[in-house]
C-alpha positions as CSV (number, residue, x, y, z in Angstrom):
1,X,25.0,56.8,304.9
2,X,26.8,53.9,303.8
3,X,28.0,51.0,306.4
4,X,31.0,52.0,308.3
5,X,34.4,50.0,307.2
6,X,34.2,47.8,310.8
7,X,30.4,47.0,309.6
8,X,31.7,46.0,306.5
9,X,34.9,43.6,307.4
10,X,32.6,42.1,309.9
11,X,29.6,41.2,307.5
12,X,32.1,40.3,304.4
13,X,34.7,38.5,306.8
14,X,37.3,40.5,305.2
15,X,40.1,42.7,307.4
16,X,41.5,40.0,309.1
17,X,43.4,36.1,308.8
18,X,41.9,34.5,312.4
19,X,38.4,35.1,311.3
20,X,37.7,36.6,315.0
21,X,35.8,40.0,315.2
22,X,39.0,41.2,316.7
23,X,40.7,40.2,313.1
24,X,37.9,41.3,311.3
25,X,37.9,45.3,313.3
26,X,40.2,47.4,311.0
27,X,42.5,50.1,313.4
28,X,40.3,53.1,313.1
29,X,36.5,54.2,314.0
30,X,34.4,56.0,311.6
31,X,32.0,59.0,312.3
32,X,29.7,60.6,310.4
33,X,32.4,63.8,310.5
34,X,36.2,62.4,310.8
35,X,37.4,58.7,311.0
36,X,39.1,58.2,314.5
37,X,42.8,56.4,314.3
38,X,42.4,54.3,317.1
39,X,46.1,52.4,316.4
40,X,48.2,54.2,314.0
41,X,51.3,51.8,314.0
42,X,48.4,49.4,312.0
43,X,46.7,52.1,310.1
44,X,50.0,52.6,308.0
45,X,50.9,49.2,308.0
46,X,50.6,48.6,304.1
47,X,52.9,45.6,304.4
48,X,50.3,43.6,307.1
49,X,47.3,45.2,304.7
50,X,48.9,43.9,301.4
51,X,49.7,40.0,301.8
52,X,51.6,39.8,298.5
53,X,53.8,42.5,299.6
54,X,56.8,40.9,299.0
55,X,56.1,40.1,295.5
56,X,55.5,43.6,294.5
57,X,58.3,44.8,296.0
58,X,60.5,42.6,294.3
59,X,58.6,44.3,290.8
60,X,59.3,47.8,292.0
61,X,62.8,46.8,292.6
62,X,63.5,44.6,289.1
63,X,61.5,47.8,287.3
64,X,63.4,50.2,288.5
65,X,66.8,48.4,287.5
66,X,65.6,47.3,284.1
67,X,64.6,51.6,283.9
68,X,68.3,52.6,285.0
69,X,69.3,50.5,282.9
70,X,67.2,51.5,279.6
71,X,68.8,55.0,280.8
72,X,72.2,54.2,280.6
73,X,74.3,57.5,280.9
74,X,71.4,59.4,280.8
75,X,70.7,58.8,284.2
76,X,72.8,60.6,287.0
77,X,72.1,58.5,290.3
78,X,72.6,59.4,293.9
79,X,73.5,63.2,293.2
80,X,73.7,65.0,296.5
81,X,71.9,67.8,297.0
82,X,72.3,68.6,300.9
83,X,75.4,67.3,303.6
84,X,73.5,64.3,304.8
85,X,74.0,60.8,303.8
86,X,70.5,60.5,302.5
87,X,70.4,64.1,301.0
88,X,70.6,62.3,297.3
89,X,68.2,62.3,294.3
90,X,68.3,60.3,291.2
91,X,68.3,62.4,287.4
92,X,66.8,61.3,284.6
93,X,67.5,63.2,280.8
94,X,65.9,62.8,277.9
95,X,66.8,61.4,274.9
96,X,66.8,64.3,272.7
97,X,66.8,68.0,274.2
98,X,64.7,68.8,277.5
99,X,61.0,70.1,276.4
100,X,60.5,71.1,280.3
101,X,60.7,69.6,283.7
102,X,58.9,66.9,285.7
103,X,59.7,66.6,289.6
104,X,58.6,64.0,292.0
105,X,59.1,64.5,295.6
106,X,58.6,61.4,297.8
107,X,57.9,61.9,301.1
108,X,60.0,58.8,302.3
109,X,56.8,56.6,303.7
């Protein structure tokens, strides 16, 4: 069996900015049958896993406008499609007519 991820921060140095085992410990335990969230508040925390964070969100947010943009009135934004303020969805059309139907649900992470 391969070393667990702790093992591997610890020997590599990686997981961590202090360079203390603490730093170095991600927030889960490993067994040979189910990893063990031992902190889940840093488990999902992609932004304090990904130091650049900032940068790429900055990409997903110029991508997405230079997209709507390409789109022009092909796209139909914030269309609501239940009675609560955040019950909206973005449509995108094709240029020509529609050949089928691609849906992507996003669980809101």
């Amino acid at each position: 069996m391969s070393r667990s991820p702790a093992a591997s921060a610890k020997k590599s140095g990686s997981g961590g900015t202090s360079g203390s085992p603490e730093a170095a410990r991600p927030p889960y335990t490993v067994s040979a049958f189910w990893p063990m969230v031992l902190d889940w508040d840093a488990a999902y925390s992609n932004r304090a896993a990904v130091p650049d964070h900032a940068a790429i969100f900055e990409g997903w947010t110029r991508d997405a406008a230079a997209f709507r943009g390409a789109c022009g009135d092909r796209a139909r934004l914030d269309l609501p499609y239940g009675p609560g303020p955040r019950h909206r969805f973005d449509l995108f059309l094709p240029d020509g007519t529609p050949q089928g139907l691609i849906v992507f649900i996003h669980g809101g992470y």
